[in-house]
PyMOL Python script that loads the backbone (N, CA, C, O; Angstrom):
from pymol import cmd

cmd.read_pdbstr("""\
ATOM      1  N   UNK A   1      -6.395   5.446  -4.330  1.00  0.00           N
ATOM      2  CA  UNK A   1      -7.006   5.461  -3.012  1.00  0.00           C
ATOM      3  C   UNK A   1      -7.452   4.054  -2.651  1.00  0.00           C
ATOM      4  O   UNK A   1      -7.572   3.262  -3.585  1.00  0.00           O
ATOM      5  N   UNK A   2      -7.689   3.679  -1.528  1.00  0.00           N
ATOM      6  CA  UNK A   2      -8.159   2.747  -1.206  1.00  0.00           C
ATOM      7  C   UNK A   2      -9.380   3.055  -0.198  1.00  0.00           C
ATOM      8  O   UNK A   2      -9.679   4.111   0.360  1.00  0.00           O
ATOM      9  N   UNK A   3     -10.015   1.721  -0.147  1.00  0.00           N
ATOM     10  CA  UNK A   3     -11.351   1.519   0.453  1.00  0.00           C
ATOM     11  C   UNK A   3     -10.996   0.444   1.629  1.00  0.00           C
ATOM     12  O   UNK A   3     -10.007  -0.281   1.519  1.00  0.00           O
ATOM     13  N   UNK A   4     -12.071   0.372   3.033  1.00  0.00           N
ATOM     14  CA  UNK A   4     -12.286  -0.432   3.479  1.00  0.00           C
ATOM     15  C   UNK A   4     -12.328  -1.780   3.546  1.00  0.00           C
ATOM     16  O   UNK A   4     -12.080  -2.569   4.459  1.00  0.00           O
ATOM     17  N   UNK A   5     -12.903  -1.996   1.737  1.00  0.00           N
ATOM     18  CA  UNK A   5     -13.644  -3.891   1.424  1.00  0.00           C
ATOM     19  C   UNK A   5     -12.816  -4.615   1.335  1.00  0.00           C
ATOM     20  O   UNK A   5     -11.865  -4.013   0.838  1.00  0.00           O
ATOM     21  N   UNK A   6     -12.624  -5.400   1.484  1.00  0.00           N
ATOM     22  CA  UNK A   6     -11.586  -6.761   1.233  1.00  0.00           C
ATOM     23  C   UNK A   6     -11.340  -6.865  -0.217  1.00  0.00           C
ATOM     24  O   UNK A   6     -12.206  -6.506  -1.014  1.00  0.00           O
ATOM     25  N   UNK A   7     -10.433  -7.242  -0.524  1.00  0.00           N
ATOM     26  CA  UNK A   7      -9.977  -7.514  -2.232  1.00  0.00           C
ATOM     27  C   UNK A   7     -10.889  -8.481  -2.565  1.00  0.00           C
ATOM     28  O   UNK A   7     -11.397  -9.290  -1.789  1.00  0.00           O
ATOM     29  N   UNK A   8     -11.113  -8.354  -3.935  1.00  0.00           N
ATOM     30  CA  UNK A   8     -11.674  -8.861  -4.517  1.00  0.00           C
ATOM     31  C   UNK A   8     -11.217 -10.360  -5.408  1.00  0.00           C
ATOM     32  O   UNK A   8     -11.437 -10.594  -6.596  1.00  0.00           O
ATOM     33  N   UNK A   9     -10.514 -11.254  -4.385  1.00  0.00           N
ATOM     34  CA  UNK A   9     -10.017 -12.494  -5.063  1.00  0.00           C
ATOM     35  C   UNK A   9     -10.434 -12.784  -6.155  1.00  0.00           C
ATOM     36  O   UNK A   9      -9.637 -12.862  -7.090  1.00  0.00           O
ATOM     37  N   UNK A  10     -11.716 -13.011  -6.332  1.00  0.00           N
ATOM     38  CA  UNK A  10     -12.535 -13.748  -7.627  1.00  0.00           C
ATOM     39  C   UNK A  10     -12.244 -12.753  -9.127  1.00  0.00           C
ATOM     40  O   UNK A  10     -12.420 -13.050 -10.309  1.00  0.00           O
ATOM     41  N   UNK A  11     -11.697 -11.397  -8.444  1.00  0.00           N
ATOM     42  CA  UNK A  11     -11.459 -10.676  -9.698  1.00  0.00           C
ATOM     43  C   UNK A  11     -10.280 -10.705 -10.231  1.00  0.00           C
ATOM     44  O   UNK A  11     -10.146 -10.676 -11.454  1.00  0.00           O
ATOM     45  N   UNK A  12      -9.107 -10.774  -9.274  1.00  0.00           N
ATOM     46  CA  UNK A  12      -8.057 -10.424  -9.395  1.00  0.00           C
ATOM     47  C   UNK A  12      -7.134 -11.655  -8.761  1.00  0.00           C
ATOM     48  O   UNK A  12      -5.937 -11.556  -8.490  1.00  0.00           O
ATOM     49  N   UNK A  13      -7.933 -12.794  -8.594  1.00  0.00           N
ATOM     50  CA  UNK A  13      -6.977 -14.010  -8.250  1.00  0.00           C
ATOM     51  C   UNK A  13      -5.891 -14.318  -6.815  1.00  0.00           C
ATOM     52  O   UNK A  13      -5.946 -13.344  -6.065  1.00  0.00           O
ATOM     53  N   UNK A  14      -5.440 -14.844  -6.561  1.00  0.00           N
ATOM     54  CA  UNK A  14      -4.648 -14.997  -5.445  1.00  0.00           C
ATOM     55  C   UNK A  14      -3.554 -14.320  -5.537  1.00  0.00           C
ATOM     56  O   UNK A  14      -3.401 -13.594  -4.555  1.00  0.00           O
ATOM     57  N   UNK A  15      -2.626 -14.243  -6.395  1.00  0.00           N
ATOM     58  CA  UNK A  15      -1.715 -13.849  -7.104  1.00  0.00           C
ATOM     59  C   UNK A  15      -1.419 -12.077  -6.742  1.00  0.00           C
ATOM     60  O   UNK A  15      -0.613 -11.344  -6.168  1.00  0.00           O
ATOM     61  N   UNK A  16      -2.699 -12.038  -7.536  1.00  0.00           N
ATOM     62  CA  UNK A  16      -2.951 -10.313  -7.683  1.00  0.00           C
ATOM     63  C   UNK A  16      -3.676  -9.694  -5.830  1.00  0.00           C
ATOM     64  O   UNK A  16      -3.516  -8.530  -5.461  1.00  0.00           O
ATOM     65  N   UNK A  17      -4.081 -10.280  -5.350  1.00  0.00           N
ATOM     66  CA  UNK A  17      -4.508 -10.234  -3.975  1.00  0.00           C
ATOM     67  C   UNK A  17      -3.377  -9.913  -2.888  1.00  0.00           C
ATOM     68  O   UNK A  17      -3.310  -9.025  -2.038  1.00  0.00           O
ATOM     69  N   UNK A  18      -2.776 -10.643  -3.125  1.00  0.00           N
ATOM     70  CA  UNK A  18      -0.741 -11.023  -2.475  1.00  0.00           C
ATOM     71  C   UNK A  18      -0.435  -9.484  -2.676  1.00  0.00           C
ATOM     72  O   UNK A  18      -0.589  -8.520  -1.926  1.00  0.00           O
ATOM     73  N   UNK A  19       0.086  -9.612  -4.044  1.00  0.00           N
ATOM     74  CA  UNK A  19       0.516  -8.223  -4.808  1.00  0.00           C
ATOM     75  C   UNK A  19      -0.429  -7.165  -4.249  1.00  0.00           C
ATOM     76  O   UNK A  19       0.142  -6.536  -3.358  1.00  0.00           O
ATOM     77  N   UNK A  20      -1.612  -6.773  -4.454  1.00  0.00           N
ATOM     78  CA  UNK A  20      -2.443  -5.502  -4.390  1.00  0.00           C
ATOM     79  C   UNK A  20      -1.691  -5.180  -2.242  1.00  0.00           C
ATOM     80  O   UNK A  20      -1.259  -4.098  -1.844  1.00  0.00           O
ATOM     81  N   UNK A  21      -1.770  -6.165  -1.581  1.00  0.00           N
ATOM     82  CA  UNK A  21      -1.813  -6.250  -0.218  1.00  0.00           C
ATOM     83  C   UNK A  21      -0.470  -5.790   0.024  1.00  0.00           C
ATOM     84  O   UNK A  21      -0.288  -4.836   0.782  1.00  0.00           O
ATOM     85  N   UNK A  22       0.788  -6.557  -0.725  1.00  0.00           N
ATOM     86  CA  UNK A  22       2.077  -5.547  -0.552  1.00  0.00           C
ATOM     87  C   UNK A  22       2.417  -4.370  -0.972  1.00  0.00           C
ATOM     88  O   UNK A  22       3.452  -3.823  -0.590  1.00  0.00           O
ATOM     89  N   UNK A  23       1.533  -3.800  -1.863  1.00  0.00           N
ATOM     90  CA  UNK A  23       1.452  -2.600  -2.299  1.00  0.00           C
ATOM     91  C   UNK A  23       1.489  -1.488  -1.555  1.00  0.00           C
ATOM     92  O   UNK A  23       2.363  -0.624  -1.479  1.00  0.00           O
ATOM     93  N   UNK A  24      -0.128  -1.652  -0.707  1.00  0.00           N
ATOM     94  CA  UNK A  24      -0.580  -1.142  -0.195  1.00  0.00           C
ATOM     95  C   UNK A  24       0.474  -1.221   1.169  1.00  0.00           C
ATOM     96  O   UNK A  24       0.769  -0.046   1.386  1.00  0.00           O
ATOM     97  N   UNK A  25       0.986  -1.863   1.915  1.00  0.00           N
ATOM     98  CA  UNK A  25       1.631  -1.874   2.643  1.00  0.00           C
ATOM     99  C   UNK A  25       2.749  -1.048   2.781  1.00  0.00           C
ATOM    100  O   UNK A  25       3.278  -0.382   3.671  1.00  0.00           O
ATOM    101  N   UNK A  26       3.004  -1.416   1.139  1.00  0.00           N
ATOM    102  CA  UNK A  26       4.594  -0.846   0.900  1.00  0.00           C
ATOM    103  C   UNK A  26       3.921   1.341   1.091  1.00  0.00           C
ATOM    104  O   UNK A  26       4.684   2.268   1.361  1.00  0.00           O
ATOM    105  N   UNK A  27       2.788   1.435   0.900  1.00  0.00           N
ATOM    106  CA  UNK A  27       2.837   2.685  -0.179  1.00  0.00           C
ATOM    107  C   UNK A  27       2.250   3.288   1.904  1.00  0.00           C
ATOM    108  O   UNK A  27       2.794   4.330   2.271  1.00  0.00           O
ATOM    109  N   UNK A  28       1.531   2.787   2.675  1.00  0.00           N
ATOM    110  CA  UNK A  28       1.685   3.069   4.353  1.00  0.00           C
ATOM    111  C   UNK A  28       2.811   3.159   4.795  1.00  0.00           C
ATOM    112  O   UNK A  28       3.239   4.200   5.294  1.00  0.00           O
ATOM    113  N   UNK A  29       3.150   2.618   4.742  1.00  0.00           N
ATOM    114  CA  UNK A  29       4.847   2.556   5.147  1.00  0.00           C
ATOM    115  C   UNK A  29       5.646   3.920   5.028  1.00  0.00           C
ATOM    116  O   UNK A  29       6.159   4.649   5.877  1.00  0.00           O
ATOM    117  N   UNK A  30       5.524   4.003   3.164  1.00  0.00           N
ATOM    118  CA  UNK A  30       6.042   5.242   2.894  1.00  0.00           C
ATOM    119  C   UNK A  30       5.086   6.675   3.366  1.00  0.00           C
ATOM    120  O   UNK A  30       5.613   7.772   3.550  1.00  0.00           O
ATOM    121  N   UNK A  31       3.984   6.482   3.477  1.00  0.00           N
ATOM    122  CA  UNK A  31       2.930   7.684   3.836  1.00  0.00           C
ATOM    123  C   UNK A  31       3.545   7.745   5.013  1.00  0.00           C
ATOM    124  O   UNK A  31       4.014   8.873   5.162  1.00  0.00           O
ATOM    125  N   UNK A  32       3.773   6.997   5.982  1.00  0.00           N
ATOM    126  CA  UNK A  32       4.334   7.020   7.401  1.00  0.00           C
ATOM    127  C   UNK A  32       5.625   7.700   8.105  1.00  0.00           C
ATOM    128  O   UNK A  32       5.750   8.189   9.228  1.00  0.00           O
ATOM    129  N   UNK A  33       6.630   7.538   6.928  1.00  0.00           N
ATOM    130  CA  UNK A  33       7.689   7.710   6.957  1.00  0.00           C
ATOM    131  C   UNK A  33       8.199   9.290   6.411  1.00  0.00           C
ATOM    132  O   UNK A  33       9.315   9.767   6.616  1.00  0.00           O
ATOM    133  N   UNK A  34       7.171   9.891   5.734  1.00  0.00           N
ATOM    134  CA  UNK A  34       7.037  11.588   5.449  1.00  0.00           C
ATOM    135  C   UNK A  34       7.703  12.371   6.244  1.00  0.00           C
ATOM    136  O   UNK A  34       8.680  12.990   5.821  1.00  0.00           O
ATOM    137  N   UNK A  35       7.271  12.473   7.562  1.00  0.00           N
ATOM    138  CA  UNK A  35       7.883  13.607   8.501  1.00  0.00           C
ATOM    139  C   UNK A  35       9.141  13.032   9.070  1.00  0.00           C
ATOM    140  O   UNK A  35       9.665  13.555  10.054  1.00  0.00           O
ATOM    141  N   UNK A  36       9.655  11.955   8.476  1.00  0.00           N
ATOM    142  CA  UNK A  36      11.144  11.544   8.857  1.00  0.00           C
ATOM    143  C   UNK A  36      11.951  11.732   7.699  1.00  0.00           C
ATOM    144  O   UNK A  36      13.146  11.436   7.690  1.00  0.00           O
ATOM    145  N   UNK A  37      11.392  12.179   6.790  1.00  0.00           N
ATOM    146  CA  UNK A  37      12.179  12.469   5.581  1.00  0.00           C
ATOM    147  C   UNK A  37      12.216  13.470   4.999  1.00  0.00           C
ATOM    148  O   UNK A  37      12.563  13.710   3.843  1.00  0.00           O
ATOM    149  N   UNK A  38      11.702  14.364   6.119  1.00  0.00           N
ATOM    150  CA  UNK A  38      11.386  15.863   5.459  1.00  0.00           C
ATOM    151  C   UNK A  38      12.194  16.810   5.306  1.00  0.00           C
ATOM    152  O   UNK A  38      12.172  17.717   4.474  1.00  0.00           O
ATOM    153  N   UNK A  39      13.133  16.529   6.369  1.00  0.00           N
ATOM    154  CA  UNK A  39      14.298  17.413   6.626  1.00  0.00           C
ATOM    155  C   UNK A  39      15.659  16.636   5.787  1.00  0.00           C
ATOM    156  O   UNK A  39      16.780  17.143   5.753  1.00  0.00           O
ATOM    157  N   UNK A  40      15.386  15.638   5.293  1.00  0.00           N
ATOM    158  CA  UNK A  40      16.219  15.059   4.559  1.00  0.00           C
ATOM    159  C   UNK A  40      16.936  15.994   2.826  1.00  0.00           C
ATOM    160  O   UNK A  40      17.986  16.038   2.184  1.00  0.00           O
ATOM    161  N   UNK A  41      15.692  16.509   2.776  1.00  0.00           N
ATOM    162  CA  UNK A  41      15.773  17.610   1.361  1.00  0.00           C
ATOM    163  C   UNK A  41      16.813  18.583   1.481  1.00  0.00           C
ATOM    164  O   UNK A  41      17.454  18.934   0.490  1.00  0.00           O
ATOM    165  N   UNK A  42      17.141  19.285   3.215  1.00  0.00           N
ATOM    166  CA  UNK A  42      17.572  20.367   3.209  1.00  0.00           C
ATOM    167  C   UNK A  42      19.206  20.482   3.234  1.00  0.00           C
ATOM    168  O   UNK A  42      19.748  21.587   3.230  1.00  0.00           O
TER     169      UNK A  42
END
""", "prot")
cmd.dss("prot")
cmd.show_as("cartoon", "prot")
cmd.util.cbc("prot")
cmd.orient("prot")
């Protein structure tokens, strides 16, 4: 799950900040894309 707060650079570095942010992007994207892929099963 995710939260509101901004990443936590100082914990997880620039690096891991980048990464955590395309993640999350990538994983909206796919939440988004559900009811276009639903009928894809049948």
């Amino acid at each position: 799950s995710f939260n509101d707060k901004p990443v936590n650079e100082a914990a997880v570095g620039p690096l891991g900040k980048d990464l955590f942010e395309r993640e999350q992007d990538d994983l909206l994207s796919d939440l988004k894309d559900i009811p276009k892929k639903a009928c894809d099963r049948r």
